[in-house]
N, CA, C and O atoms as a Maestro MAE file, in Angstrom:
{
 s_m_m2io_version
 :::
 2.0.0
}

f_m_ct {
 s_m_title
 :::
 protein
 m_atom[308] {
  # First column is atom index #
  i_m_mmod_type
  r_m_x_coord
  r_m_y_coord
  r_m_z_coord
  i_m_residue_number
  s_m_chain_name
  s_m_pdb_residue_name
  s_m_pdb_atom_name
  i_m_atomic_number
  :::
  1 25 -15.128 -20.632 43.825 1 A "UNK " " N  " 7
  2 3 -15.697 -20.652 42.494 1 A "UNK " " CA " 6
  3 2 -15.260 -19.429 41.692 1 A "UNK " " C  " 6
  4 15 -15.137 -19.431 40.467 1 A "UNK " " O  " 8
  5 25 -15.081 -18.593 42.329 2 A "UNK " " N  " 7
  6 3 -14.888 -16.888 42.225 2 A "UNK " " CA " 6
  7 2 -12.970 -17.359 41.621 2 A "UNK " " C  " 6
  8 15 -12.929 -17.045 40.432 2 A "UNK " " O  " 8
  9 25 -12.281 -17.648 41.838 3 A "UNK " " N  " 7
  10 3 -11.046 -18.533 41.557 3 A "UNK " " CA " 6
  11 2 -10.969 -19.317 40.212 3 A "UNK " " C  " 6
  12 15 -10.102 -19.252 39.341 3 A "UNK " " O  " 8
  13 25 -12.145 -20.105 40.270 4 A "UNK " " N  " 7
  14 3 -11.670 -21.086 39.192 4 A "UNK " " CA " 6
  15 2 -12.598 -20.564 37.667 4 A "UNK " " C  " 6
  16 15 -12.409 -20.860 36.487 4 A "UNK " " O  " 8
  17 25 -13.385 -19.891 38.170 5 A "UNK " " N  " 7
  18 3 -14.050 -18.563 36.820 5 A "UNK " " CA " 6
  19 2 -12.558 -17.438 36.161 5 A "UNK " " C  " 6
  20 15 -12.089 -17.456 35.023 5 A "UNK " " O  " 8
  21 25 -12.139 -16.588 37.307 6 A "UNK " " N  " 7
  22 3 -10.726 -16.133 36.634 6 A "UNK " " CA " 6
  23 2 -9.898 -16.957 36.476 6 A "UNK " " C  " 6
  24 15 -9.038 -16.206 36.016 6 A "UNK " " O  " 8
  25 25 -9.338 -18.119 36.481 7 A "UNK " " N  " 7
  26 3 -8.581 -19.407 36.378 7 A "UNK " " CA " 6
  27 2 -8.941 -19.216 34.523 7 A "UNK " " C  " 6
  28 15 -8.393 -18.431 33.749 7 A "UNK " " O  " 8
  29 25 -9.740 -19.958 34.303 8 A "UNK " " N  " 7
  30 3 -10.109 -20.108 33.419 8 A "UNK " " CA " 6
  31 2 -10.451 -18.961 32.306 8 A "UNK " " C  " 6
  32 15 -10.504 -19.469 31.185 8 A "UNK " " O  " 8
  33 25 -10.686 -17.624 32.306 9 A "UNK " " N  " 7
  34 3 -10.997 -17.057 31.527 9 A "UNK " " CA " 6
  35 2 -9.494 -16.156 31.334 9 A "UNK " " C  " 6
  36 15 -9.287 -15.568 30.273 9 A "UNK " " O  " 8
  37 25 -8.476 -16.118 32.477 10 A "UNK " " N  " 7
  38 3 -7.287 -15.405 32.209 10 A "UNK " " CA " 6
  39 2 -6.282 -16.686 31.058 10 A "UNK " " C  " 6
  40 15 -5.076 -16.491 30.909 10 A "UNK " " O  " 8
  41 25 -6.770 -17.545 30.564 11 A "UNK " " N  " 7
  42 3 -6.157 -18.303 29.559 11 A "UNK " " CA " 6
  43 2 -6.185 -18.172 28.299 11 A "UNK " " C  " 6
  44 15 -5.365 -18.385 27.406 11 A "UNK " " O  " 8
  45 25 -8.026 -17.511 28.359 12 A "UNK " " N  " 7
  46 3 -8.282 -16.698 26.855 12 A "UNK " " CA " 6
  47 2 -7.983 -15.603 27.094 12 A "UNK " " C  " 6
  48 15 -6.996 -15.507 26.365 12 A "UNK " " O  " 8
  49 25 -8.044 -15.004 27.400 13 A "UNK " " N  " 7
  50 3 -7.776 -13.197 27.000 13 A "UNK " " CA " 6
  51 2 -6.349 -12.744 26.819 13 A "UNK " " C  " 6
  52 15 -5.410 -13.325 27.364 13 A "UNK " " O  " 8
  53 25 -6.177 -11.431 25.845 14 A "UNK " " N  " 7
  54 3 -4.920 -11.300 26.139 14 A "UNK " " CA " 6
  55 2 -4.863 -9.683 27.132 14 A "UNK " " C  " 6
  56 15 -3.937 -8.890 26.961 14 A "UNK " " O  " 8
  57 25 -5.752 -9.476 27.917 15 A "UNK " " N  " 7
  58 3 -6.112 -8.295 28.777 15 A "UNK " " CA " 6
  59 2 -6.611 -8.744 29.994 15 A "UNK " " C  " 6
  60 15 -7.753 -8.606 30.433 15 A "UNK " " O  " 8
  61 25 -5.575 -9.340 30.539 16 A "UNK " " N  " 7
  62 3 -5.852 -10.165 31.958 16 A "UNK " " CA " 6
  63 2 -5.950 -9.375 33.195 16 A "UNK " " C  " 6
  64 15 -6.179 -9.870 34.299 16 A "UNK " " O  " 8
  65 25 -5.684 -7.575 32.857 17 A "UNK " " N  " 7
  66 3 -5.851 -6.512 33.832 17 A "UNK " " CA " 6
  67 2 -7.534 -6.079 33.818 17 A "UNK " " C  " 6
  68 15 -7.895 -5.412 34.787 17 A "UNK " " O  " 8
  69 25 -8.372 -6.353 32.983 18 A "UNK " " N  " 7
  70 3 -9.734 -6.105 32.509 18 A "UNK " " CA " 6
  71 2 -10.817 -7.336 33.098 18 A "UNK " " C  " 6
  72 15 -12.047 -7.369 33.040 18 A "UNK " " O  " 8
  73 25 -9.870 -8.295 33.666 19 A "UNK " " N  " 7
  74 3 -11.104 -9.562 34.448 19 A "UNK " " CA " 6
  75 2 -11.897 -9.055 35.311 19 A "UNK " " C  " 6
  76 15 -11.263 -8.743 36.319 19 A "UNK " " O  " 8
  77 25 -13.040 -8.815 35.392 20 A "UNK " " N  " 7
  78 3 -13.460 -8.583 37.088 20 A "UNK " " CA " 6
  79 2 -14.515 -9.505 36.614 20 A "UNK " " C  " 6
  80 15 -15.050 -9.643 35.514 20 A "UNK " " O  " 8
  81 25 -14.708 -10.275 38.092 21 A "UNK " " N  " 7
  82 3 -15.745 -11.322 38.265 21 A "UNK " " CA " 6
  83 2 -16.656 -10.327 39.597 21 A "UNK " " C  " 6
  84 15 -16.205 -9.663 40.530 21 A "UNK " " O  " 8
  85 25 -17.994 -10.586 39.184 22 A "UNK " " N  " 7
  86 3 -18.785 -9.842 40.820 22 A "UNK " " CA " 6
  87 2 -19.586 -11.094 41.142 22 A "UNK " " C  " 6
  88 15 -19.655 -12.003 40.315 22 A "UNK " " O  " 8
  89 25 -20.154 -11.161 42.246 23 A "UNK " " N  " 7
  90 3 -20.862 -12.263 42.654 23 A "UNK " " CA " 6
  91 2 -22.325 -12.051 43.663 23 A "UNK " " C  " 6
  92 15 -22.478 -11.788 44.856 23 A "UNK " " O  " 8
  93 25 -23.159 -12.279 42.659 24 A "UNK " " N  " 7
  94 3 -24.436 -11.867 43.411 24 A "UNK " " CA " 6
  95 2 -24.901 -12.933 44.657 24 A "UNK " " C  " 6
  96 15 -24.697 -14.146 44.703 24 A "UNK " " O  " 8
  97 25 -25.492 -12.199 45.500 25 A "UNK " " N  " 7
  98 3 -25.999 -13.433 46.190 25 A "UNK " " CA " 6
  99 2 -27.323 -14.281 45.760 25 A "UNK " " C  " 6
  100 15 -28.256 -14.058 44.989 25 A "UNK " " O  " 8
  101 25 -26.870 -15.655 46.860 26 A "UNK " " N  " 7
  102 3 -28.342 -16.483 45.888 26 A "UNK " " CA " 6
  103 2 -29.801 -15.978 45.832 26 A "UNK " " C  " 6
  104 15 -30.629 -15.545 46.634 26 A "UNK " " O  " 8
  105 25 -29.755 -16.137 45.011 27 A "UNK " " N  " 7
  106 3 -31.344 -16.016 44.536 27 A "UNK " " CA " 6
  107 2 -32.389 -16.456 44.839 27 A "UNK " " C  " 6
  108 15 -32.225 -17.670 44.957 27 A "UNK " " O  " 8
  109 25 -33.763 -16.103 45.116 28 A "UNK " " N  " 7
  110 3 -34.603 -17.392 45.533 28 A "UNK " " CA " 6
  111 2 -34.659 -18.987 45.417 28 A "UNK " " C  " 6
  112 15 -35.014 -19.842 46.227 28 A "UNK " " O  " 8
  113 25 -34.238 -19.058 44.277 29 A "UNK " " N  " 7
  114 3 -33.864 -20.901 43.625 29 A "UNK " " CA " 6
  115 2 -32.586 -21.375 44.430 29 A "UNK " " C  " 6
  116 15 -32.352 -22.551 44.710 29 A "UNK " " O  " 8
  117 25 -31.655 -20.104 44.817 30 A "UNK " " N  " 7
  118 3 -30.649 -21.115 44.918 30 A "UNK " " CA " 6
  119 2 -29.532 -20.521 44.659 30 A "UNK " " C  " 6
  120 15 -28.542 -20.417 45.382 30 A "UNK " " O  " 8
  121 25 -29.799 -19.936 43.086 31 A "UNK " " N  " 7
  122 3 -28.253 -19.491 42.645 31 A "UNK " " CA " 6
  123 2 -27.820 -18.883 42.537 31 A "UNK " " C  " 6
  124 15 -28.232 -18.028 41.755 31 A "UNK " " O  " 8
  125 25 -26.302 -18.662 43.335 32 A "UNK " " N  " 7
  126 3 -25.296 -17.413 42.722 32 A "UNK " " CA " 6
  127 2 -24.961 -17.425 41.461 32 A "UNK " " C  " 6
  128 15 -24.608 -18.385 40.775 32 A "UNK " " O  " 8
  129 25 -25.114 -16.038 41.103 33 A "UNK " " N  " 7
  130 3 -24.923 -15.126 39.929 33 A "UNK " " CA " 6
  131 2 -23.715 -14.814 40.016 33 A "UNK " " C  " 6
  132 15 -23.429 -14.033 40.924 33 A "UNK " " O  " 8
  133 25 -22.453 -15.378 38.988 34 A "UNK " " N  " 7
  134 3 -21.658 -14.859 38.626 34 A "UNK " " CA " 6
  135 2 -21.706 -13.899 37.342 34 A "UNK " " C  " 6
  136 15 -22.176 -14.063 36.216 34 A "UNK " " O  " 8
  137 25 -21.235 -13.150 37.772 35 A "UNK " " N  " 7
  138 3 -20.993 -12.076 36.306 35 A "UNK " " CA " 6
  139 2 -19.766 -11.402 36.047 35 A "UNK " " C  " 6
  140 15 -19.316 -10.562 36.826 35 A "UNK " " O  " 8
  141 25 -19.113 -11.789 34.809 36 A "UNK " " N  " 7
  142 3 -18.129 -11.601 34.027 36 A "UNK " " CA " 6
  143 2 -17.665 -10.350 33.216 36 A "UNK " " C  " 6
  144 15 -18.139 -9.976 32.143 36 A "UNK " " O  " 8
  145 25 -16.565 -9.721 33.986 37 A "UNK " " N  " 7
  146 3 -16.838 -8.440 32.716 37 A "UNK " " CA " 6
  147 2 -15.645 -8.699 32.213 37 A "UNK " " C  " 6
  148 15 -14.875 -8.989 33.129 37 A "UNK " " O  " 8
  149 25 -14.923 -8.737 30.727 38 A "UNK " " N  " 7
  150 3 -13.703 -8.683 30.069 38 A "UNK " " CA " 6
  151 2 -13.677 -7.567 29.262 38 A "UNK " " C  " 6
  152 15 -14.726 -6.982 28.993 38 A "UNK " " O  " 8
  153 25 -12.318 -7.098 28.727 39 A "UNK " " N  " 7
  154 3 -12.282 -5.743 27.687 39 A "UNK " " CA " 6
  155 2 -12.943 -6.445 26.325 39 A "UNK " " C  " 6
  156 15 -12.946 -7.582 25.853 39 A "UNK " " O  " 8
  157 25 -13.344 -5.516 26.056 40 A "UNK " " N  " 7
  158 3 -14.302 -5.112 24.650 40 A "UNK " " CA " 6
  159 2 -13.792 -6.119 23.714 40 A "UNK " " C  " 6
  160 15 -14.600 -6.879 23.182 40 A "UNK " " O  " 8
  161 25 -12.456 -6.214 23.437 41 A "UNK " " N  " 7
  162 3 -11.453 -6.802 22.093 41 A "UNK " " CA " 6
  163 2 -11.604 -8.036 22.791 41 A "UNK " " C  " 6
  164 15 -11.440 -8.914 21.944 41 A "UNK " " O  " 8
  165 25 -11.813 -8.507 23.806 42 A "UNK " " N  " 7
  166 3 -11.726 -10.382 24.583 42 A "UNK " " CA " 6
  167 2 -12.759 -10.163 24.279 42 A "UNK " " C  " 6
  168 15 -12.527 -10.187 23.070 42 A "UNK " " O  " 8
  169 25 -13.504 -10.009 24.318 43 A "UNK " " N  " 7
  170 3 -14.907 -10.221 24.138 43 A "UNK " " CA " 6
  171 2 -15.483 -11.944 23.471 43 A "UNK " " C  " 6
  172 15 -16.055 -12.935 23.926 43 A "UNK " " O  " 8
  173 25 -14.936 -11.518 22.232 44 A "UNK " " N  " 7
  174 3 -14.973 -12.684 21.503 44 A "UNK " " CA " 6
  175 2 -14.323 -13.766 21.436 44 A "UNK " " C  " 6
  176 15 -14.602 -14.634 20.609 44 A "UNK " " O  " 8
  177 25 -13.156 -13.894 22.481 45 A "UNK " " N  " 7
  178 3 -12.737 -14.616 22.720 45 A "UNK " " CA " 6
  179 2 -13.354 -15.442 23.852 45 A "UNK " " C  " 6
  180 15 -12.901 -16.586 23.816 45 A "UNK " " O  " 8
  181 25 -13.981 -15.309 24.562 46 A "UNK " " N  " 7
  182 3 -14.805 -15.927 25.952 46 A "UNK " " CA " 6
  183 2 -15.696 -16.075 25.449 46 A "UNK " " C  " 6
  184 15 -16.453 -16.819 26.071 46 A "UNK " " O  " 8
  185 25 -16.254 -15.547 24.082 47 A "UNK " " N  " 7
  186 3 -17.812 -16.491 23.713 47 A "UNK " " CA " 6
  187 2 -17.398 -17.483 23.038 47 A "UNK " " C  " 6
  188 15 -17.324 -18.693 23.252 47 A "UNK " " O  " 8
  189 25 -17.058 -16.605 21.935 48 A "UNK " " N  " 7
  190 3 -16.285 -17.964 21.096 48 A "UNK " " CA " 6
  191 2 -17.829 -17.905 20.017 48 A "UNK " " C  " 6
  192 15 -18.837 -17.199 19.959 48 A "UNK " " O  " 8
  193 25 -17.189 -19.268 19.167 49 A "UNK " " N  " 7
  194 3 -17.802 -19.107 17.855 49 A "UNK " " CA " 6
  195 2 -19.183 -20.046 17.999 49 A "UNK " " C  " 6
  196 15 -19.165 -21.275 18.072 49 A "UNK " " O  " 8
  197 25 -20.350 -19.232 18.025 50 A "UNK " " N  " 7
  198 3 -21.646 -19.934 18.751 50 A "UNK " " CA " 6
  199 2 -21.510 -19.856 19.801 50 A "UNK " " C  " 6
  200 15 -22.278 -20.673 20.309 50 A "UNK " " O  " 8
  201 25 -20.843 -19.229 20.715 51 A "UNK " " N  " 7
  202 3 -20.829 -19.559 21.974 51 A "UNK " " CA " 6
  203 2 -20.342 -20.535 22.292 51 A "UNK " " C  " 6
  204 15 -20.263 -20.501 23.520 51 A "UNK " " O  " 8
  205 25 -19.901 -21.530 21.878 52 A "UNK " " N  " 7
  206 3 -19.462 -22.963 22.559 52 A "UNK " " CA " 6
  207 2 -18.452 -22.561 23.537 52 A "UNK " " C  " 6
  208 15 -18.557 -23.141 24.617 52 A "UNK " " O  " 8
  209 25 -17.359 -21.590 23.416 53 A "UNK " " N  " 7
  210 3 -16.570 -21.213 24.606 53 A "UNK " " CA " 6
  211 2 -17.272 -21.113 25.663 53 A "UNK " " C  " 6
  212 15 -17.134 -21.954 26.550 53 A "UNK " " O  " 8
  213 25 -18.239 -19.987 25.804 54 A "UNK " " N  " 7
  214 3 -19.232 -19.120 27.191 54 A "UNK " " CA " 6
  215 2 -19.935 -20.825 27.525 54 A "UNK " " C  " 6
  216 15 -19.812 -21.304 28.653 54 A "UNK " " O  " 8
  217 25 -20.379 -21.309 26.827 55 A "UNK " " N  " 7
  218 3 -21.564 -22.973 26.976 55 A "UNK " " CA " 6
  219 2 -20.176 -23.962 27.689 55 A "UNK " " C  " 6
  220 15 -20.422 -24.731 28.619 55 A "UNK " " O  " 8
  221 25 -19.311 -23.881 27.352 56 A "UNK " " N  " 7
  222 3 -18.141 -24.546 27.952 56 A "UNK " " CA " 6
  223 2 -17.655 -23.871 29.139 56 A "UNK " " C  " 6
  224 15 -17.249 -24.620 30.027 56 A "UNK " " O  " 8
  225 25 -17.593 -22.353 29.400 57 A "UNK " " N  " 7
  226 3 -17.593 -22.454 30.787 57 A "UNK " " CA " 6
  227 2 -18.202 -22.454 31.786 57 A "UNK " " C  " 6
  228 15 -17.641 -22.507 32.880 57 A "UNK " " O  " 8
  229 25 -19.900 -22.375 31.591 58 A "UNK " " N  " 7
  230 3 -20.592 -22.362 31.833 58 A "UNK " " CA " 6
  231 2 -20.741 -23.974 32.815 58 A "UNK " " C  " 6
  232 15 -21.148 -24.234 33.948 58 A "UNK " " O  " 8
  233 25 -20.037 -24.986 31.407 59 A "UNK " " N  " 7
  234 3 -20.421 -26.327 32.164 59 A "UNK " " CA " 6
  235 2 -19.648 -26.766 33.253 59 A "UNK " " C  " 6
  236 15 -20.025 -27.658 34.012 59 A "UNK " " O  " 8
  237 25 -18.208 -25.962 33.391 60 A "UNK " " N  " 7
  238 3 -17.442 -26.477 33.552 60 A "UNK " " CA " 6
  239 2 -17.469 -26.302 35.382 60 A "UNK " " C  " 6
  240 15 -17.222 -27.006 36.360 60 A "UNK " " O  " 8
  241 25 -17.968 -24.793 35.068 61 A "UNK " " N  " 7
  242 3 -18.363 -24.121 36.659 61 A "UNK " " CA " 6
  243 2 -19.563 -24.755 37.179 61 A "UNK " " C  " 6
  244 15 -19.606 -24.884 38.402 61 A "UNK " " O  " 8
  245 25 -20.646 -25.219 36.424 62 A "UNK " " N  " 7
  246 3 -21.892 -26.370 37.037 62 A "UNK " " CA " 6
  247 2 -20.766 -27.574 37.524 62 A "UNK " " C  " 6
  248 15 -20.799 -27.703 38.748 62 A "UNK " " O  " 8
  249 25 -20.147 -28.145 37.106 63 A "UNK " " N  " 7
  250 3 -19.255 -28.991 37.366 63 A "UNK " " CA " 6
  251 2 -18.787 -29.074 38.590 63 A "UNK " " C  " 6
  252 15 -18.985 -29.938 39.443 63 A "UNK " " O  " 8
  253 25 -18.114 -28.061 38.621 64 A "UNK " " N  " 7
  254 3 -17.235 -27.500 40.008 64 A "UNK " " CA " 6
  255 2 -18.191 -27.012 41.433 64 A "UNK " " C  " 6
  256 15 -17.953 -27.123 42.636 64 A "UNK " " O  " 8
  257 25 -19.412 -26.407 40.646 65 A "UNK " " N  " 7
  258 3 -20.555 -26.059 41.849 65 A "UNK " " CA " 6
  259 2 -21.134 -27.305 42.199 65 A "UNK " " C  " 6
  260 15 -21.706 -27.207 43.285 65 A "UNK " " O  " 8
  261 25 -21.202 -28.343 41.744 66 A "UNK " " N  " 7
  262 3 -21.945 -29.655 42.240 66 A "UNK " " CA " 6
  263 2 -20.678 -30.074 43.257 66 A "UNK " " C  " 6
  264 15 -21.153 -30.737 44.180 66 A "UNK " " O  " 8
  265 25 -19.524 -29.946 43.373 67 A "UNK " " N  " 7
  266 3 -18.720 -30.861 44.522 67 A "UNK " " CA " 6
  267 2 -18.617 -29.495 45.439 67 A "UNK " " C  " 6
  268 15 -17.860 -29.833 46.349 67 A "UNK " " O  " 8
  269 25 -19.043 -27.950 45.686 68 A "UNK " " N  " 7
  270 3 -18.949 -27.739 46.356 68 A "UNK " " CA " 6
  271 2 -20.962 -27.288 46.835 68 A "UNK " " C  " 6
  272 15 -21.453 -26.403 47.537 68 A "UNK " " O  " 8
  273 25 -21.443 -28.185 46.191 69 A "UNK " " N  " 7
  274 3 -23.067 -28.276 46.510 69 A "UNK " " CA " 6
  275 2 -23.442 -26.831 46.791 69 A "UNK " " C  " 6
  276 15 -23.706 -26.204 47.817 69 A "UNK " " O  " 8
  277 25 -23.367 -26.528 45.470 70 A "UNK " " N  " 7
  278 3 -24.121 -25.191 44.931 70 A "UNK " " CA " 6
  279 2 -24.195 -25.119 43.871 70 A "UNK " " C  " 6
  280 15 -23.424 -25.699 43.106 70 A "UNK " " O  " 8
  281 25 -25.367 -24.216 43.431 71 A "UNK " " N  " 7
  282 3 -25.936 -23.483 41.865 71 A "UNK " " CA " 6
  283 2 -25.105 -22.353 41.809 71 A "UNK " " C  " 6
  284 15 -24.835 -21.467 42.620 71 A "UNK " " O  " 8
  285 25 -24.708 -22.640 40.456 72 A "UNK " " N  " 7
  286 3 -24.252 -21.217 40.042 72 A "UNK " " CA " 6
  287 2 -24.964 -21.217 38.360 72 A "UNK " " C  " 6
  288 15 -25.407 -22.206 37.778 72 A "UNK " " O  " 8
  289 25 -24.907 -19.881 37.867 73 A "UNK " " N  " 7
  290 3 -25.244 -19.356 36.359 73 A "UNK " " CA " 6
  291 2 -23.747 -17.888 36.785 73 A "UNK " " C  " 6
  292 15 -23.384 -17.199 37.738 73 A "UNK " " O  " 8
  293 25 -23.363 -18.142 35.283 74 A "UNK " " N  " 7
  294 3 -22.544 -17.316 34.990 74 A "UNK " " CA " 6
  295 2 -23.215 -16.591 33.901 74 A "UNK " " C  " 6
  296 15 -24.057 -17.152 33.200 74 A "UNK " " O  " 8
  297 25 -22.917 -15.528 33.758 75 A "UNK " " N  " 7
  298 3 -23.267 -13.932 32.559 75 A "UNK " " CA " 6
  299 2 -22.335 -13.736 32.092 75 A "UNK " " C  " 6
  300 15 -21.280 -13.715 32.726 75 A "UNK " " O  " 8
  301 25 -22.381 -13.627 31.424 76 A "UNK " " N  " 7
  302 3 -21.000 -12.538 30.668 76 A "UNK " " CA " 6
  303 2 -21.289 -11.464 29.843 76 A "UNK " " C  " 6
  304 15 -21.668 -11.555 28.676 76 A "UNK " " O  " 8
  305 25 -20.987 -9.819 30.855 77 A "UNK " " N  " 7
  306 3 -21.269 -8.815 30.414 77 A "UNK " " CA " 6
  307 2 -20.259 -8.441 29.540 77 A "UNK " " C  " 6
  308 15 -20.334 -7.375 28.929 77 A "UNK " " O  " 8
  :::
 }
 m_bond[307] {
  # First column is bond index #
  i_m_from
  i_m_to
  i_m_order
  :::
  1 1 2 1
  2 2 3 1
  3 3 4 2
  4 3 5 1
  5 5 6 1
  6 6 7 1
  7 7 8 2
  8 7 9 1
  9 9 10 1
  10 10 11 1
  11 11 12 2
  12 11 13 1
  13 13 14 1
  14 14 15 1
  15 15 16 2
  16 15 17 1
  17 17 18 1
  18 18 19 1
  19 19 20 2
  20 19 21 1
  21 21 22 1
  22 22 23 1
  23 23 24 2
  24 23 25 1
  25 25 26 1
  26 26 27 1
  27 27 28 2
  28 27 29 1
  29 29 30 1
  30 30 31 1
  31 31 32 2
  32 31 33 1
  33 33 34 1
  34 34 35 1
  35 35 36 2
  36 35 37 1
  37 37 38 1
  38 38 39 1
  39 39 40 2
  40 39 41 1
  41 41 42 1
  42 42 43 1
  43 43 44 2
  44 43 45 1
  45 45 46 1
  46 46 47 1
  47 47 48 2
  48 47 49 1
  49 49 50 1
  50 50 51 1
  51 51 52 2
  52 51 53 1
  53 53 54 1
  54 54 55 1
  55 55 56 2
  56 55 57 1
  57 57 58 1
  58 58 59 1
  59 59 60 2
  60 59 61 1
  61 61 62 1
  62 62 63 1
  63 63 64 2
  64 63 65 1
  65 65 66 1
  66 66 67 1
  67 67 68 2
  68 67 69 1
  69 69 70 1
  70 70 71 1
  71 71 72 2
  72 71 73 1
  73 73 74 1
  74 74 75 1
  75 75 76 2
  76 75 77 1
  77 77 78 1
  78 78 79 1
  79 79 80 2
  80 79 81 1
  81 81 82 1
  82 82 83 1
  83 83 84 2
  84 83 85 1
  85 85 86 1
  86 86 87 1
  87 87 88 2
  88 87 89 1
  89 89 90 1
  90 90 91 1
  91 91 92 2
  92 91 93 1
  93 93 94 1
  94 94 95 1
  95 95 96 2
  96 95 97 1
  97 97 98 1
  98 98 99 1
  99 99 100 2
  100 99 101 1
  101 101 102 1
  102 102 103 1
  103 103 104 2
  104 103 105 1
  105 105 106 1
  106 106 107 1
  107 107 108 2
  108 107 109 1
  109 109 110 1
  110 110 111 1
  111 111 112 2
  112 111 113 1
  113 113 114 1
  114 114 115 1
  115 115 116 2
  116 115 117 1
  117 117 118 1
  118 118 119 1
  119 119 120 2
  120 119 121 1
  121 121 122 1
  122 122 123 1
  123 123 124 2
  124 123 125 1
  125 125 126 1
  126 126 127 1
  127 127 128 2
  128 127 129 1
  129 129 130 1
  130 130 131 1
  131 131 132 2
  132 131 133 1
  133 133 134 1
  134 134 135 1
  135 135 136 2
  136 135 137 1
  137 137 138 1
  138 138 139 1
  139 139 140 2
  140 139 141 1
  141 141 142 1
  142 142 143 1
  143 143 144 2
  144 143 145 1
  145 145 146 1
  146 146 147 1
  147 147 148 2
  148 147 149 1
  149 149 150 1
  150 150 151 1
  151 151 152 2
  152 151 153 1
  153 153 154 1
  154 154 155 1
  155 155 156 2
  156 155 157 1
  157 157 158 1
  158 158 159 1
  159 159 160 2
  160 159 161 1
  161 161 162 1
  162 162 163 1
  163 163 164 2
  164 163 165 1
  165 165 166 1
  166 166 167 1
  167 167 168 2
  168 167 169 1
  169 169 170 1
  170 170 171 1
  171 171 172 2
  172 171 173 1
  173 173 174 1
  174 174 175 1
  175 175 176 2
  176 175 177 1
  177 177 178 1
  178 178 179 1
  179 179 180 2
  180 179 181 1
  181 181 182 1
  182 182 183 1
  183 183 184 2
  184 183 185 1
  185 185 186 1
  186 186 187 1
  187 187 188 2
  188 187 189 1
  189 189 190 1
  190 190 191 1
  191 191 192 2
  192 191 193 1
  193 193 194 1
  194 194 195 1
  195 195 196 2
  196 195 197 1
  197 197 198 1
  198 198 199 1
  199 199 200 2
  200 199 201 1
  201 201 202 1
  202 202 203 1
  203 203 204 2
  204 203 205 1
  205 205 206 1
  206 206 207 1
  207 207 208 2
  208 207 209 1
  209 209 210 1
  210 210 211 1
  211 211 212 2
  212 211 213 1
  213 213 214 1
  214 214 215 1
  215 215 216 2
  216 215 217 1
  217 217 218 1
  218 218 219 1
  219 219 220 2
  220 219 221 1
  221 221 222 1
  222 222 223 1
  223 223 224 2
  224 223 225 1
  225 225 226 1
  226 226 227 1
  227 227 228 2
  228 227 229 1
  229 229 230 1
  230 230 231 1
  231 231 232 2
  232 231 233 1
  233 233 234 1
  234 234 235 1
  235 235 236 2
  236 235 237 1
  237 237 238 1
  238 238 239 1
  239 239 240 2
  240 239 241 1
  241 241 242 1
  242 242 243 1
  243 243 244 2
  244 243 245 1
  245 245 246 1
  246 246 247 1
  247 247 248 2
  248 247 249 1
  249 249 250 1
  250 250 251 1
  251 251 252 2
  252 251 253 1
  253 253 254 1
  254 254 255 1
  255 255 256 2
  256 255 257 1
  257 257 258 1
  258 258 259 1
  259 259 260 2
  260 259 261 1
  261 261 262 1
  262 262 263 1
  263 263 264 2
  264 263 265 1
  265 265 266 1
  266 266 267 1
  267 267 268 2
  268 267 269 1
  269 269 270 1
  270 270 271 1
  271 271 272 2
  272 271 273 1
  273 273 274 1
  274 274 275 1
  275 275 276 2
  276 275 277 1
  277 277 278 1
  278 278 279 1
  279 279 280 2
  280 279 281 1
  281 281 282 1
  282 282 283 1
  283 283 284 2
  284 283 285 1
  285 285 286 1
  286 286 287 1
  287 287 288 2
  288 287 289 1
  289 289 290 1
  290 290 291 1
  291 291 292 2
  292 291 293 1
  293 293 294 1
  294 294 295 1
  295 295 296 2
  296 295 297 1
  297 297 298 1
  298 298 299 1
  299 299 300 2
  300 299 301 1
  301 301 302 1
  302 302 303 1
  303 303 304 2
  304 303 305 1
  305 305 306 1
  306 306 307 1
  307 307 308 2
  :::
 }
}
């Protein structure tokens, strides 16, 4: 999952040396905590306008966590 989170966010940015993904362990409910850090200037590029970018990858990784039967929530610091 840790893979297909930088997969996907090294397409927007143009500071692909600034990705770090960390990965908390699950939580009482269930879910790993991914959290996202990009440089300052991407920033706005991984939210995007309303967020619909961050809400889009958000879905995309629920997506991907259901065929490997897990919760995830992603952050983006």
């Amino acid at each position: 999952m840790k893979e297909l989170l930088t997969a996907i966010v090294e397409g927007l940015v143009e500071d692909k040396s600034a990705i770090e993904v960390t990965v908390d362990k699950p939580n009482p409910e269930g879910f790993t905590i991914y959290h996202l850090h990009v440089a300052p200037d991407d920033m706005g590029r991984v939210i995007g306008k309303q967020g619909r970018i961050a809400k889009a990858i958000r879905t995309i990784m629920r997506a991907g966590a259901v065929k490997a039967n897990e919760k995830v929530m992603v952050e983006i610091d």
